[in-house]
Structures are given as C-alpha cells and as structure tokens.
C-alpha positions as CSV (number, residue, x, y, z in Angstrom):
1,X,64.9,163.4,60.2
2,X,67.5,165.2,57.6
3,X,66.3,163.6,54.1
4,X,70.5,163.4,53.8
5,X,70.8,160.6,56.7
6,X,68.7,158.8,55.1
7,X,72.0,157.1,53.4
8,X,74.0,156.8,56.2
9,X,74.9,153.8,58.2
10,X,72.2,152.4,60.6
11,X,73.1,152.7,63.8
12,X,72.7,149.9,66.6
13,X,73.4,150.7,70.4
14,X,74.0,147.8,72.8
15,X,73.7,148.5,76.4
16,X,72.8,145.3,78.1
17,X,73.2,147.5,81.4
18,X,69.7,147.7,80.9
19,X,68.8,144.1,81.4
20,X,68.5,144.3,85.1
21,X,66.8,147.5,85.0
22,X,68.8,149.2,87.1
23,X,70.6,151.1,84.3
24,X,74.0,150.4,85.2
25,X,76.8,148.2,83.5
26,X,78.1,145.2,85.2
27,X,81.6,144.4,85.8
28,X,83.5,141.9,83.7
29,X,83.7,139.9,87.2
30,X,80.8,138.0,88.7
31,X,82.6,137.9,92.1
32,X,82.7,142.0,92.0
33,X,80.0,143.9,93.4
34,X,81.2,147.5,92.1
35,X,79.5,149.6,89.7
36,X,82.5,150.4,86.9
37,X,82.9,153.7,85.0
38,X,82.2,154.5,81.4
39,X,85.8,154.9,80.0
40,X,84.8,155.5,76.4
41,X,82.8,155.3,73.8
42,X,83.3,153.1,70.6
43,X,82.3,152.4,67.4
44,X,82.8,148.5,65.3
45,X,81.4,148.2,61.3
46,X,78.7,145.1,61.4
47,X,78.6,143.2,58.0
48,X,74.8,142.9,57.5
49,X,73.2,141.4,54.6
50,X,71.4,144.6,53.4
51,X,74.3,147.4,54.2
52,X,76.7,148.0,56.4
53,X,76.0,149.1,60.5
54,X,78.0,151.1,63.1
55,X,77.7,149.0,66.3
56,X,77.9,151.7,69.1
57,X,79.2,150.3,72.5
58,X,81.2,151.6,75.2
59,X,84.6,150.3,77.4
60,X,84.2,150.5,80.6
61,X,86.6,150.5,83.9
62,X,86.2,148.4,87.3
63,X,86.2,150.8,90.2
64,X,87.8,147.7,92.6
65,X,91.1,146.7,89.9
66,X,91.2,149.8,88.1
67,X,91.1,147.4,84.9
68,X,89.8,148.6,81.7
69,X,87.1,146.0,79.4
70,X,84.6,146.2,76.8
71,X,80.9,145.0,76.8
72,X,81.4,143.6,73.5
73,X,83.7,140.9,73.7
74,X,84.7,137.3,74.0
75,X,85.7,137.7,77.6
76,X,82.4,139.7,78.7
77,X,80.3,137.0,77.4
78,X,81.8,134.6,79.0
79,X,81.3,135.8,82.0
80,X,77.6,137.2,81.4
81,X,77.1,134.1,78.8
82,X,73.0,135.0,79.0
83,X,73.6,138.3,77.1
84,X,75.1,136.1,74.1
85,X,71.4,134.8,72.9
86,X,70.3,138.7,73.0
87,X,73.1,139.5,71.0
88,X,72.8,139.7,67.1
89,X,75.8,139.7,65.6
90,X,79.0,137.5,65.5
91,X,82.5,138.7,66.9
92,X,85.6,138.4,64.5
93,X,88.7,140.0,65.0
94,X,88.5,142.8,62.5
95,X,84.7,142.6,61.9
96,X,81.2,142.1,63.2
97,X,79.1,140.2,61.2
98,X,75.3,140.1,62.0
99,X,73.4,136.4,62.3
100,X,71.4,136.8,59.6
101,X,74.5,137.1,57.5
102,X,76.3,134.6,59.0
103,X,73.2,131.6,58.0
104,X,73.4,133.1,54.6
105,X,77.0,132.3,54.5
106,X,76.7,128.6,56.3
107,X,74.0,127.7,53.5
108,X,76.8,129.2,51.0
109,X,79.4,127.2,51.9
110,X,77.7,123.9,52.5
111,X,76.1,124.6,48.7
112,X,78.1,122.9,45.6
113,X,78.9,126.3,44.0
114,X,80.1,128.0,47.1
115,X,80.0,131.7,48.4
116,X,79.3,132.6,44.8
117,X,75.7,132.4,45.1
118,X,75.5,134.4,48.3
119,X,77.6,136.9,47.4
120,X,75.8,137.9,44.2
121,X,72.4,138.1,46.7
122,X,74.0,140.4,49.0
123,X,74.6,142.8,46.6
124,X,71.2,142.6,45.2
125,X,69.4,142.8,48.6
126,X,71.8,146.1,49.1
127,X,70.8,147.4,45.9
128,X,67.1,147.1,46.2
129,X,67.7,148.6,49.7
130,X,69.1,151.2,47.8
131,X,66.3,151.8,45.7
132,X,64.1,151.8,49.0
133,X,65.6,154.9,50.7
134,X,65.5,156.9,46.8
135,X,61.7,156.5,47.3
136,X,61.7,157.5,50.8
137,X,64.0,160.3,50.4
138,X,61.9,161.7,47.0
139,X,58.5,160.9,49.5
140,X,60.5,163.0,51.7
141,X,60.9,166.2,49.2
142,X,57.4,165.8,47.5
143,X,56.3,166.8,51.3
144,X,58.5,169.3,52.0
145,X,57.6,171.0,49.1
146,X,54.1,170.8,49.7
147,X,54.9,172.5,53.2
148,X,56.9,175.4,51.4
149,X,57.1,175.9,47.9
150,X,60.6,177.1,48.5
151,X,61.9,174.2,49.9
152,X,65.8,173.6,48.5
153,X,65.9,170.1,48.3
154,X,69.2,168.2,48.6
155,X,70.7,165.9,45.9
156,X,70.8,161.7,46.7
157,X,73.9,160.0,46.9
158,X,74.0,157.8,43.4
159,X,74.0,154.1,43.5
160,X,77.5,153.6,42.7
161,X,78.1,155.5,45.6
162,X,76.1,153.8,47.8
163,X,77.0,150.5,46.9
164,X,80.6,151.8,47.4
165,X,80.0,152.4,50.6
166,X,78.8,149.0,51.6
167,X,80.8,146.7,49.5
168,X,80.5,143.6,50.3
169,X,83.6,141.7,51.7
170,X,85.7,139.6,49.6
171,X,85.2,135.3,49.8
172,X,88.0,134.6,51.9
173,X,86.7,137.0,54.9
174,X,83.4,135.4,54.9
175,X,85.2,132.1,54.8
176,X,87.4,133.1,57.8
177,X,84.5,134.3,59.5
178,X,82.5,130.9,59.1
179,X,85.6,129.0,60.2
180,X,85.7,131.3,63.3
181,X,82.0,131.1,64.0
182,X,81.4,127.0,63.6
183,X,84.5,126.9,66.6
184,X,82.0,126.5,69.1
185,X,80.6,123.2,67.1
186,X,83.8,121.4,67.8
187,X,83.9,121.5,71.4
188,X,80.0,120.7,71.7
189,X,80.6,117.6,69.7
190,X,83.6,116.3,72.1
191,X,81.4,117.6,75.3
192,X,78.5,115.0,73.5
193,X,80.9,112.3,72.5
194,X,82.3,112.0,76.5
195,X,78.6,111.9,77.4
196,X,77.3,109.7,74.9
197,X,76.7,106.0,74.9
198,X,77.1,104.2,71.5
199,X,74.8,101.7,70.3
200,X,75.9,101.3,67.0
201,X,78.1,102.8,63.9
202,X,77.2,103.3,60.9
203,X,80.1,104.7,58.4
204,X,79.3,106.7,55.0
205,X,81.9,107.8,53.0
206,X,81.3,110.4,49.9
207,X,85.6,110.4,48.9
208,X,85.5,107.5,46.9
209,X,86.0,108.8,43.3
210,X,86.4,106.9,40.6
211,X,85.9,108.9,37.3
212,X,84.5,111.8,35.4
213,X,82.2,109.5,33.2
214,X,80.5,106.6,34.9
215,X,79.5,103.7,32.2
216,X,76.0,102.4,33.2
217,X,74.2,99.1,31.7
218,X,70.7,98.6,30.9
219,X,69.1,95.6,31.5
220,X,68.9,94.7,27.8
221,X,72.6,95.2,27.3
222,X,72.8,98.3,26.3
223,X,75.1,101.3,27.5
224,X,74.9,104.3,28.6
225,X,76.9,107.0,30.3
226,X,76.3,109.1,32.9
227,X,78.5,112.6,32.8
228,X,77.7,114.2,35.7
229,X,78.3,111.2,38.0
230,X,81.4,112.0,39.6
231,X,81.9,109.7,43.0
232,X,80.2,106.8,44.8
233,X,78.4,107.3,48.1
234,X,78.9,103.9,50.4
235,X,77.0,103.4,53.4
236,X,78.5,100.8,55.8
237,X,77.3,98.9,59.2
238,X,79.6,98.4,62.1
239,X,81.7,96.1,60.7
240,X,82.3,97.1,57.3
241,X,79.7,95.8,55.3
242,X,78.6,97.4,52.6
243,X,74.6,98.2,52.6
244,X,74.0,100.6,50.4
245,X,76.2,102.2,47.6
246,X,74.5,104.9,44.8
247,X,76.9,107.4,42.7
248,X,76.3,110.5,43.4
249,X,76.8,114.1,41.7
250,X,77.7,115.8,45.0
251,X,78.2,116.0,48.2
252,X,74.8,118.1,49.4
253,X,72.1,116.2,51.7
254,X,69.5,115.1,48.9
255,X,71.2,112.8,47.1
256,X,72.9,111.4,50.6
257,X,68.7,110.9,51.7
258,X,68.0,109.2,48.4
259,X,70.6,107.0,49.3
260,X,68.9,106.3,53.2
261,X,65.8,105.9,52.1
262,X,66.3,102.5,49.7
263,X,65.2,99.9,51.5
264,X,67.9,97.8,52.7
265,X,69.2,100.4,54.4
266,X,65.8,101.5,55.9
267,X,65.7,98.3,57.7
268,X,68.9,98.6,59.3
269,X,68.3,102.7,60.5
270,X,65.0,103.1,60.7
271,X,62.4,104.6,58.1
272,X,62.9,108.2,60.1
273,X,66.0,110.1,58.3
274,X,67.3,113.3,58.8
275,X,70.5,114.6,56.6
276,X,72.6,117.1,57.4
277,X,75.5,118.7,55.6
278,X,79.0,117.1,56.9
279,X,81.1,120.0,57.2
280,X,84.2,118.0,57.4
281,X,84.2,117.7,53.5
282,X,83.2,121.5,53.3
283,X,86.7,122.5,55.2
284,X,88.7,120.0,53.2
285,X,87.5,121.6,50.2
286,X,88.1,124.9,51.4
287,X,91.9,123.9,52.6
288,X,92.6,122.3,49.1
289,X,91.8,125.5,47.0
C-alpha cells in the first residue's frame, strides 16, 4: 500500500448481491424474476465517529421496466427489509451516518448538556486516529528505508489538514439526523398501543416547575436552600393520586429511578424498575431553542 493513502478516506463497498451467493443484484421488485443491469457506479460520504467514509454502491436498471434504482435506499430496503440489519449506517437525505455514530448522538441528546459532549469526543477520537496512521505511515518509511537506503520518502498530511478534512458536522445536522432516525419509533409505538391491552396507568410528569431556588426545612426548624433544584417530579396512579413526588435537578433517568424506588411507590409498581429516557421532553427542548 502507497504510505500516501494511508490518509485517505476509508472505503466501504456494499454489494448485498452477494447474499444469495449467486453474485448477482436483485431487483427492487420481489414479484420480478429478472437479473437488472449495473447502470452506474456511486459514491455517498458516511459520517463515522473516527473520520469520514466513501460508501461505494452502484444504481442499477430492471431488464422487465426498464426503470432505474439504487441498492442503497429507502425503497430497496423495503422491499429486501432483511439487508437493513446487515447494513451499518443510517440513510439521511444529504448524508450517511454510520450506527455507531448515530448511539453516540442518541446518548448526546438524551444527556442534560446536549450534543456538546459528543461533539468534543468526536473530534478527539478523529484526532487520536490521526496520530494512529503518523505512526503507521513513519513504521512505513523506517522499512522502506531499511529496504533501500535511497528510498525518497513522502511528506504526511499535517493535522490541521486532516482534521479539515473530516470536520465534524455542525449540531443541527446531527440533530436532524436523530429526528430522522428515531421515525421508525413512532410507528412501532402506535403498532404496540393497537395490540396492547392496558391493565393500568400510571402518569409521571417532570414539567412542573416551580422555581430556581427551592426552600427546604429541617426537622428542627431550620432552613435551607437547595440551588440546583429546579422542578418537581410527580408520580400519579390511575386516577390522579399523587404517590410519589421528589424535586428533581433534571430530567435524565437516575433521579426519575430514585424517585420509583421509595417505597410507596414500590408497592404500587413492583420492586423491578427500569428507566428510560422520555424523548418527548428531549424534542420539546430541542423545538423551543
């Protein structure tokens, strides 16, 4: 391998032709039998968290309709919907983001200070990367020149260059692409609810806010304030009663389990909890900045 590639973009080829073994593509259409045409070639960018990727596909055309349609798409996964769980990256309309990525970015979002944490990792991740391929690449000359002394050797890309190249996208893309990817969630929770039976409802509510600083009272009369306390989490039954309440800093998961495990509660849901981050509040937040 050229020591000079070594900074290029990875490359990642998808030909799920190959699935069958038969080495052929498969048309868009289940109910056609016909062996299409490569039409083209093409090339897509992938957002990975480590540096950018060229996905390299191709577009194919059906030799019954004479239509033309790409093997990396919305529509060709829909109708081959098993190829989806062998595919590792997310579709978006001007980029492809890999799954690795896109979990980063889902535990951003759902975290109190945003995409800002994540963002700052991806760079460092793409910077040590970086660093990676300098050692490789002067691993690379130190041999060379031990096979000839003569051996011109070529000068590395510098890191501003390199992290140039794979900038990482701004906040609002990675938002847009979260929003785009979590569509799916919707329609699985209306497929669940029609299926569903409901035993019982239990309402919690993390929107009640009340003030900045919350006055607490010792037991001996004493008071104290608590700064950071800046709503109350309620916990209701079925019919509106109130059985557990506990102000709370945020709205992540821990401080909604410390809440389900006091004891009153426990004995009307069980001692078993599981929390998970409501991303109902996440997308109001996001709509109201």
């Amino acid at each position: 391998m050229q020591l000079s590639r070594l900074f290029s973009r990875p490359l990642f080829v998808w030909i799920p032709e190959y699935r069958g073994g038969k080495g052929l593509p498969s048309c868009i259409s289940r109910d056609c039998n016909c062996n299409p045409k490569v039409k083209d070639y093409c090339r897509r960018v992938v957002e990975s968290v480590e540096c950018k990727c060229d996905l390299v596909f191709v577009k194919c055309r059906c030799a019954v309709t004479g239509s033309y349609f790409s093997i990396v798409s919305s529509d060709y996964f829909a109708q081959w919907s098993d190829m989806i769980f062998h595919f590792p990256f997310v579709l978006n309309q001007k980029l492809v983001f890999s799954n690795s990525l896109m979990e980063m970015v889902h535990d951003g979002i759902t975290a109190q200070d945003g995409l800002q944490r994540t963002m700052a990792n991806m760079e460092r991740r793409r910077k040590q990367r970086y660093y990676k391929l300098l050692g490789l690449f002067s691993s690379g000359i130190k041999r060379n020149h031990e096979r000839c002394f003569t051996y011109l050797a070529p000068t590395p890309i510098s890191e501003d260059q390199y992290a140039d190249q794979n900038k990482v996208v701004d906040n609002h893309t990675l938002t847009t692409a979260w929003l785009h990817a979590t569509e799916l969630y919707g329609s699985l929770c209306e497929k669940v609810m029609k299926d569903c039976v409901v035993k019982r409802v239990m309402r919690m509510d993390h929107s009640v806010k009340f003030c900045k600083r919350l006055k607490l009272w010792k037991a001996k009369g004493q008071r104290e304030s608590l700064k950071d306390a800046k709503m109350l989490l309620l916990f209701q039954n079925e019919i509106g009663q109130i059985i557990g309440r506990r102000p709370t800093r945020s709205e992540n998961k821990e401080e909604t389990r410390a809440l389900l495990q006091h004891k009153m509660v426990r004995e009307v849901i069980g001692r078993e909890v599981v929390t998970k981050q409501d991303p109902f509040h996440v997308i109001t937040r996001i709509t109201e900045k």
